[in-house]
Steps between C-alpha positions, in 0.01 A plus 500: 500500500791724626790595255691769564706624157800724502434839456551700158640781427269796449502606128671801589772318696510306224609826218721585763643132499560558113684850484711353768598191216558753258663780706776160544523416151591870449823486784633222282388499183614770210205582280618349199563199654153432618363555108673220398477056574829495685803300440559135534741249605814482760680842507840460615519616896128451525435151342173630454349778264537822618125584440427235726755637819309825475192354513543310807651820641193687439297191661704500819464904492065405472519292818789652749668236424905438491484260159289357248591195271276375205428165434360221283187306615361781638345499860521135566885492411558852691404311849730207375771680428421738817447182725835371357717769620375583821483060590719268507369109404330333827441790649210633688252759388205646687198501275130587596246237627331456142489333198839621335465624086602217336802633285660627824439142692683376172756720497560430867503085439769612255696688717472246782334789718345330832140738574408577863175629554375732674162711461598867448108622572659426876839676569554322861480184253814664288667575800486145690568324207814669342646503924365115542682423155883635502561326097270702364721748303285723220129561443234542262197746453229449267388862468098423379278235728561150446200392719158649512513661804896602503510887638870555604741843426770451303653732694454370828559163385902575377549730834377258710745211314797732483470571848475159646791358265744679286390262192420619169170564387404481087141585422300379216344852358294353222103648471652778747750693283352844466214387623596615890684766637821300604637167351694302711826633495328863601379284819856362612544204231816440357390387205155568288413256224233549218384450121564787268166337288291571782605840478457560108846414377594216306430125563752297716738785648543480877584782733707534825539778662729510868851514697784506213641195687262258387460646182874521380532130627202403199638786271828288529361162449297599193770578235439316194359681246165331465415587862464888421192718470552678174501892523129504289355223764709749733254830402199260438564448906465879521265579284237258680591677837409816373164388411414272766410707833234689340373224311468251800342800706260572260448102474441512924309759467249312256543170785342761732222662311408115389453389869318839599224427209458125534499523860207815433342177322550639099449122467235271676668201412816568734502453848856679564769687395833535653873554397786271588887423412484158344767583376437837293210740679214372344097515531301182632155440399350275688125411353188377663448184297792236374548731131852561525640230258207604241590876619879479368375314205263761398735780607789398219222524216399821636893606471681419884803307455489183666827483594846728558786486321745710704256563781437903414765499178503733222280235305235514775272789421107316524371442815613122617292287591543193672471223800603569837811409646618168618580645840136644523348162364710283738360702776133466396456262185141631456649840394599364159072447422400850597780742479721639244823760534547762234847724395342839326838534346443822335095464447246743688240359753239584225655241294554251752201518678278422118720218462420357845068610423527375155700203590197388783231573239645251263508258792144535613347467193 
């Protein structure tokens, strides 16, 4: 089985990735005020606190980007709201050739967004499609795979859009946030959505970061009180982008050394080892024999979490895990008898790999 996973950053691209965050909190942020929770409510001329303003300003500074806006319901309502502003109802928008994540097929259904396909692993495919299909007037990315055997650049994806039609392009960053060396924006987006819970910060806070058009048309719409991030959920956005590069480098890291010593065969009872992005990078175990139900089982006694609760949160610090995906299981329904997919979250490979020994024993006895 081929997969081919985005690529990490290097732990040392990663430190670099999280002076960079800080070195931006510094240009607008006075010391004091990053000691204390923030402020809350609708200050007059910002209708939002000012904690939160200078947080987003430091976000957009993070990414090269013109703007930033918080907002509630974290990534899933960050492509609504970013799919909102860029589309109008009935209109067009090129999608890839896959199954589409099912909040974003919602949220377009409640938009009234019409998909056209198009399989981005082929660019001639981009190119005939948006020139056969004048109506199509904005576009969305899914940065991580969505099938199996998905290998397209982000990069060369947006170029090769933006220079067959002048449409906008809005790219769902979740699992990829520093994680990779550009988000979508930094590849010719105009807007980037993702979860700030992904990323360490607090639960349902959404992110978009882009061209101060789009974002002053949402910043405009969302004036009622209730709609504001709070300065504290404000720093807690901050303070989880600090941590995160190194941490999810040091978690890729472990993916790698995992795959290197099953693959060395550390454990007779697996066949293979291999990393994927379904939807977070994570390690597939695929055994000789049909153990994987009784493997998961096993696994939670031995202390794996059997399932995620932000999908690499703050909460999420045992290894996870769990079933494969449904994309991976529609492909080949056997999968789901003999392999299993594992997050190391902020465990070692030591740790994971005597779950996964342990975990067999149990089964075999």
């Amino acid at each position: 089985m081929n997969t081919y996973p985005l690529h990490s950053l290097s732990l040392e691209e990663a430190m670099k990735l999280q002076f960079k965050v800080v070195d931006c909190i510094t240009k607008e942020f006075e010391g004091h005020e990053i000691l204390t929770r923030g402020d809350l409510g609708v200050v007059m001329g910002l209708n939002k606190p000012v904690t939160t303003a200078k947080a987003e300003k430091v976000i957009a500074r993070i990414f090269d980007a013109e703007a930033c806006v918080l907002v509630r319901g974290a990534g899933s309502a960050a492509i609504r709201f970013g799919l909102h502003t860029m589309l109008k109802c009935g209109q067009k928008i090129l999608v890839h050739k896959a199954p589409i994540y099912n909040t974003t097929a919602t949220s377009m259904e409640m938009l009234g967004l019409v998909p056209v396909e198009a399989d981005y692993n082929d660019l001639d495919q981009i190119r005939e499609v948006l020139k056969r299909d004048p109506d199509i007037q904005g576009a969305l990315v899914q940065y991580t795979r969505q099938k199996m055997d998905d290998r397209y650049d982000m990069e060369e994806v947006v170029r090769t859009i933006k220079e067959t039609k002048d449409i906008p392009v809005l790219t769902d960053d979740n699992y990829a946030v520093m994680k990779v060396r550009k988000i979508g924006i930094q590849c010719g987006a105009d807007l980037s959505c993702f979860s700030s819970f992904k990323l360490l910060g607090p639960e349902g806070i959404g992110v978009i970061v882009g061209k101060k058009k789009y974002i002053d048309q949402l910043i405009s719409e969302s004036y009622s009180g209730g709609m504001q991030t709070q300065g504290h959920e404000a720093l807690d956005v901050l303070h989880g982008l600090v941590y995160a590069p190194v941490a999810l480098a040091v978690q890729a890291q472990v993916n790698e050394e995992c795959v290197r010593r099953l693959r060395a065969g550390e454990i007779p009872q697996v066949k293979d080892a291999f990393l994927a992005n379904a939807q977070s990078k994570v390690l597939l175990v695929e055994f000789h024999e049909n153990i994987a139900e009784a493997v998961l089982k096993e696994a939670e006694k031995l202390g794996a979490a059997p399932n995620p609760v932000g999908a690499e949160s703050k909460y999420e610090m045992v290894p996870m895990f769990y079933r494969v995906s449904g994309t991976f299981r529609k492909a080949d329904p056997t999968l789901e008898h003999r392999m299993i997919r594992i997050n190391p979250m902020r465990a070692g490979a030591d740790t994971i790999l005597d779950i996964i020994k342990r975990s067999v024993e149990r089964v075999r006895e």
